[in-house]
C-alpha positions as CSV (number, residue, x, y, z in Angstrom):
1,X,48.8,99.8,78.0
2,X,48.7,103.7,77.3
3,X,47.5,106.6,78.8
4,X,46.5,109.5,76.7
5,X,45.0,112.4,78.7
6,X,44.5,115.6,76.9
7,X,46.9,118.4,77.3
8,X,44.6,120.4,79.5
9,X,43.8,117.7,81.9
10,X,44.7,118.7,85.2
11,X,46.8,116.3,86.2
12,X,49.1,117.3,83.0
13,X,49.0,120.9,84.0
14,X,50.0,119.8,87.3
15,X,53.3,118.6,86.4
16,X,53.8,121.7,83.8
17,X,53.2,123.8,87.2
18,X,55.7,121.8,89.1
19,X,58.4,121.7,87.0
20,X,57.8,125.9,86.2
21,X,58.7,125.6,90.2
22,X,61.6,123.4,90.1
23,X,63.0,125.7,87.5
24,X,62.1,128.7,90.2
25,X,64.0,127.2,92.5
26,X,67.3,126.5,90.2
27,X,67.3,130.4,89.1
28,X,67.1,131.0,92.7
29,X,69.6,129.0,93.8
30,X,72.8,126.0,91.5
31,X,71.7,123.4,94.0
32,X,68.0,123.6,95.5
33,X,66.7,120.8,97.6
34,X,62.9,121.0,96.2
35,X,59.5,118.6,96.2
36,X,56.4,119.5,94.7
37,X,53.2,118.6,95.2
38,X,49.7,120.1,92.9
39,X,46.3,118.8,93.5
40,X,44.0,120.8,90.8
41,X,40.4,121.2,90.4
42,X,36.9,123.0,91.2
43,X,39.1,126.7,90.7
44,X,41.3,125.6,93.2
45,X,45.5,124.8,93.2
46,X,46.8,122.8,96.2
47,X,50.2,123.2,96.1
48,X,52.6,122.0,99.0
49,X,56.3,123.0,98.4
50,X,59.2,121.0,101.2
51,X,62.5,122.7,100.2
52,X,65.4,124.5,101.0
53,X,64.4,127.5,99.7
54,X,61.4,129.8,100.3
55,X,58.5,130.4,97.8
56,X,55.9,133.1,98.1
57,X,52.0,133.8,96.8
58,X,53.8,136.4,94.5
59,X,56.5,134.4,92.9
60,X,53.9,131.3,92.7
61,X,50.7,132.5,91.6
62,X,52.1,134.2,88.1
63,X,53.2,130.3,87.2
64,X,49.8,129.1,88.2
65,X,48.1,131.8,86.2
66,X,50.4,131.3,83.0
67,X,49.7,127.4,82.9
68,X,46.3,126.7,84.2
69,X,44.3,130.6,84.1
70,X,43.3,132.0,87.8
71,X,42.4,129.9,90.1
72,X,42.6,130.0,94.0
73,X,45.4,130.0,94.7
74,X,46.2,127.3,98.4
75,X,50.0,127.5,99.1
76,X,51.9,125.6,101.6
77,X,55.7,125.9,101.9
78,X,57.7,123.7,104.7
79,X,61.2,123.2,104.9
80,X,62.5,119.6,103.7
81,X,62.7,116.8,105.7
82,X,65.8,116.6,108.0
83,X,66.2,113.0,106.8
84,X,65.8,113.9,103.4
85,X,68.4,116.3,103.4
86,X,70.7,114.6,104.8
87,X,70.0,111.5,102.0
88,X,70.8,114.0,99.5
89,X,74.2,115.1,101.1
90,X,76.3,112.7,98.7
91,X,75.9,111.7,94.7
92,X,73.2,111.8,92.9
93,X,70.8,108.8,92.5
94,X,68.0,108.1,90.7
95,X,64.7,107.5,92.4
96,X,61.1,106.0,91.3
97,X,59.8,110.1,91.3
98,X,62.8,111.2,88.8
99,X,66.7,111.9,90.1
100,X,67.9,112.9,93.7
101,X,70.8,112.8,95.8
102,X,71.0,109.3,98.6
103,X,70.8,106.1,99.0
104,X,67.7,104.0,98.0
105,X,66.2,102.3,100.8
106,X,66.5,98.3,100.4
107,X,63.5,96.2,101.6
């Protein structure tokens, strides 16, 4: 089976506007701890932000703006998990959401 959405489909402008912030967060800082989340729609952008780094409205809403036009702009920034972090404390694995530092959990 294959998806084709259209390049202006939200959920594709979603992961355009999440990776614009992962690449934020690497010219901030050579080894951020970052995860993204972007719900889109009805002139509104959800995004929640848990990393080791700090984002603001200012440094967020340009990205938003470039990728997706104005829309209202709901930001939430938390610092990452404790558990997480210390997952990511060793090599680098890669995980079902893309590469990241830990063990994978064994069921």
């Amino acid at each position: 089976m294959i998806e084709k959405v259209n390049p202006s489909h939200p959920d594709k402008l979603s992961d355009r506007i999440a990776g614009a912030i992962v690449d934020l967060a690497y010219r901030k800082d050579n080894n951020p701890k970052i995860a993204v989340e972007i719900l889109l729609g009805h002139g509104n952008c959800h995004i929640i932000i848990e990393s080791s780094l700090n984002f603001t409205d200012d440094e967020i809403n340009p990205i938003v703006e470039r990728i997706a036009g104005k829309l209202n702009l709901d930001l939430q920034v938390v610092p990452q998990d404790v558990y997480l972090a210390g997952n990511q404390s060793s090599s680098i694995k890669c995980g079902d959401n893309g590469i990241f530092r830990g063990v994978p959990l064994s069921y």
